[in-house]
N, C-alpha and C positions, 0 to 999 in steps of 0.2 A: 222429464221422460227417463225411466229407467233404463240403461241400457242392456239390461240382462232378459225385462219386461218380455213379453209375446207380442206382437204387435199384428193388428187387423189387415191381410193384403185387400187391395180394391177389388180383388176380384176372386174370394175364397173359393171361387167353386173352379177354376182354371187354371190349368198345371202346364206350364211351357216348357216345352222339349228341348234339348241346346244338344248340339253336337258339337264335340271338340277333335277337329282332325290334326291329327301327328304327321308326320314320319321321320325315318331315321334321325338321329342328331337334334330331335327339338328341342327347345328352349324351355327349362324348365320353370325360368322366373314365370313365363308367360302363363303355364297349364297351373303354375300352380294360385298365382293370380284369379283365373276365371275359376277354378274347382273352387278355392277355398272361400271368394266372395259368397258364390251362389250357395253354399253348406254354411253360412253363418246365417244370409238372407233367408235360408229354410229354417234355422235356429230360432231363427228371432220371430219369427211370422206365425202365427196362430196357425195356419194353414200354410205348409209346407206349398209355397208356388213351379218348384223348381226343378225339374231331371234334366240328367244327363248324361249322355254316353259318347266313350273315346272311340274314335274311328281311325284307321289307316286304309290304302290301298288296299293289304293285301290280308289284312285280318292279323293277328296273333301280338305276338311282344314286339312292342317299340323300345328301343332305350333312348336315353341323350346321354350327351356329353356331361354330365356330370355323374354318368352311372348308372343310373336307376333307370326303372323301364318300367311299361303299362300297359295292361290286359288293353288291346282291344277288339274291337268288331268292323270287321269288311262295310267298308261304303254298299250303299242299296241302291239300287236303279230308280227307284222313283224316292226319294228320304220324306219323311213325314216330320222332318225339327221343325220347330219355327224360327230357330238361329244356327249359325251354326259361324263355330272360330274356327279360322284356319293359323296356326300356331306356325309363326318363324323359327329358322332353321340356321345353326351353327354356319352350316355350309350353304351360304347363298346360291351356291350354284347347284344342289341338290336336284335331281331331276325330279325329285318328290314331290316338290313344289309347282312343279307344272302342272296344275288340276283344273286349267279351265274349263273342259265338261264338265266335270264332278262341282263346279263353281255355279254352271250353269242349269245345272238338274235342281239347285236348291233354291236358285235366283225367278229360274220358270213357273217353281210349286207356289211360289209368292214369296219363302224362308229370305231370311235377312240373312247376310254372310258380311263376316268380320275378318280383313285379312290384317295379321300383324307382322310387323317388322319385313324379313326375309317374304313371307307369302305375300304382302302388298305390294313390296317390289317384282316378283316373282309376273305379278297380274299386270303392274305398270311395263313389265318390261315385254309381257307376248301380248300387251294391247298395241306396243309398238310404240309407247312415249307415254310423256304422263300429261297433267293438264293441271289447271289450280284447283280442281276438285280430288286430285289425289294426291296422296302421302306415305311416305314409310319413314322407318328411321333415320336419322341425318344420317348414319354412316355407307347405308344403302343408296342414298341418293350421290353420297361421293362420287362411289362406284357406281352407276349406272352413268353419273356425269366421264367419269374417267372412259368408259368403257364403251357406253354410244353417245356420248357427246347430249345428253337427256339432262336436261337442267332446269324443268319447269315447273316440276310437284313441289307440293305444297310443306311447309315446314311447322305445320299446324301436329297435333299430340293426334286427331283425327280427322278425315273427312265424308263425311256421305256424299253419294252419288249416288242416290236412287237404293235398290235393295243393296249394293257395295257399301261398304264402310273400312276404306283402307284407315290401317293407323300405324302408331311408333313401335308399339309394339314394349314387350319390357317394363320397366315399372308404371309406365302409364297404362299400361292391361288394367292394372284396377279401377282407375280411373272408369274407362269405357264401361267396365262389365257396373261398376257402383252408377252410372249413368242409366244404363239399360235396367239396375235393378228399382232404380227412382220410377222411371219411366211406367216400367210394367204394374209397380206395386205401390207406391208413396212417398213423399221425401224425406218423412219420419223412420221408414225403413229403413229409407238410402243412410241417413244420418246416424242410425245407430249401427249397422255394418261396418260406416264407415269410422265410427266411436270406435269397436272394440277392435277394429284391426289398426287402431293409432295412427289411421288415416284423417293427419290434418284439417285436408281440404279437398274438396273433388273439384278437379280442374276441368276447365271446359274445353269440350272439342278446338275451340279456335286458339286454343293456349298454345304458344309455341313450345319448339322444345328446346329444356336447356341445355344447350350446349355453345363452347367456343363461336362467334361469330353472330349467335340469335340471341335479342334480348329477350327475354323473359317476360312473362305477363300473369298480372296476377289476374285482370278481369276479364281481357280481352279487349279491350278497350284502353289506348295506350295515352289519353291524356287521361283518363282516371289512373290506370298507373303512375302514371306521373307523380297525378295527385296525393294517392296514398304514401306513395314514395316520400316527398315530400314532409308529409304529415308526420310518418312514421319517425324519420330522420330529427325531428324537430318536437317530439314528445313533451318536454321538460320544457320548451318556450315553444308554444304553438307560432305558429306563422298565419297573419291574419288571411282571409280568404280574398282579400284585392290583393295582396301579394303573390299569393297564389296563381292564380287567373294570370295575371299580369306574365307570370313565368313560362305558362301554359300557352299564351295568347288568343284564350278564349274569354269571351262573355262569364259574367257572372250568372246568369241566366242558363246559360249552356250545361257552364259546370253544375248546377242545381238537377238540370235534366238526367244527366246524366247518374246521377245517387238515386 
């Protein structure tokens, strides 16, 4: 498969709408994450699948912290996206971030909303606590630990709950947005987006995240991690597969299932 090639979306005659909400101080790993997925995913696709428009409160220029700033458009009393990202914020405590109407006008329409990093915490914390269907980024969770004693979300890269989809927010944005573009369009899509942005590997929702304290996962599944770990480690003298298991304390059987 070429990576440069055009490739067929599933569904050429359907153009889905994404809103991307700012406000002040956003993150610019994040916006720039979902803009440039979705502008390579229209590159490559025979049929451009993909709009989208940046929204704030109150309409006009956003900046972030690293300077730069972007046209946008006032939220609408009824929105017509079918997704819409709500983009984390330098300043956790931003009152910007408090948009749970504006959350719930897109969640009513049916529109799927993504909150990352600061905005998922923002949601975990005026839902009044989180549960193990949510997540933001571990250092958010610090902080809501430190601050109301909330120590229950999830340390997952994302979670759904229904039209919600909290997540970490930050380098894993592409992650999610390369997920949603499999999703909508093909996994030959997803695969060559994720080709030319020298994105390794699209990690799954249950993947933790790496930091201090969480192990890491490459499948989601931690005696296949295990496994591969193993495997990997021992390239130059494989390690037979009763060894393996044996380390594991699974079935040979198991482990078969599980590949």
């Amino acid at each position: 498969m070429a990576s440069q090639g055009k490739l067929k979306a599933a569904d050429p005659a359907r153009i889905w709408s994404i809103d991307i909400i700012v406000s002040e101080g956003f993150v610019l790993t994040e916006m720039s994450a979902v803009v440039e997925v979705l502008r390579i995913a229209n590159r490559v696709l025979a049929q451009p699948p993909f709009k989208w428009t940046m929204r704030s409160l109150q309409g006009g220029r956003v900046g972030c912290k690293a300077g730069l700033s972007v046209d946008t458009e006032a939220f609408v009393v009824k929105p017509t996206a079918d997704f819409a990202f709500f983009l984390g914020n330098s300043d956790p405590d931003d009152p910007g971030l408090s948009l749970g109407r504006v959350i719930s006008s897109y969640t009513c329409r049916g529109s799927k909303v993504y909150l990352l990093a600061e905005a998922a915490a923002r949601y975990i914390r005026d839902q009044g606590g989180a549960s193990g269907r949510l997540t933001t980024h571990w250092e958010n969770s610090a902080l809501l630990r430190e601050r109301m004693g909330l120590n229950d979300s999830s340390h997952a890269l994302a979670s759904e709950d229904g039209l919600v989809v909290t997540c970490a927010g930050m380098g894993s944005t592409v992650d999610i947005v390369l997920a949603l573009v499999g999703r909508l369009t093909s996994a030959a899509a997803q695969m060559t987006v994720a080709n030319i942005m020298l994105h390794e590997q699209v990690r799954d929702f249950s993947s933790l995240q790496p930091f201090a304290g969480a192990k890491p996962t490459i499948t989601g599944d931690s005696d296949l991690d295990h496994c591969i770990r193993i495997m990997q480690d021992n390239i130059e003298e494989p390690v037979p597969i009763s060894e393996i298991v044996d380390e594991l304390g699974i079935s040979t059987r198991s482990l078969e299932r599980k590949f």
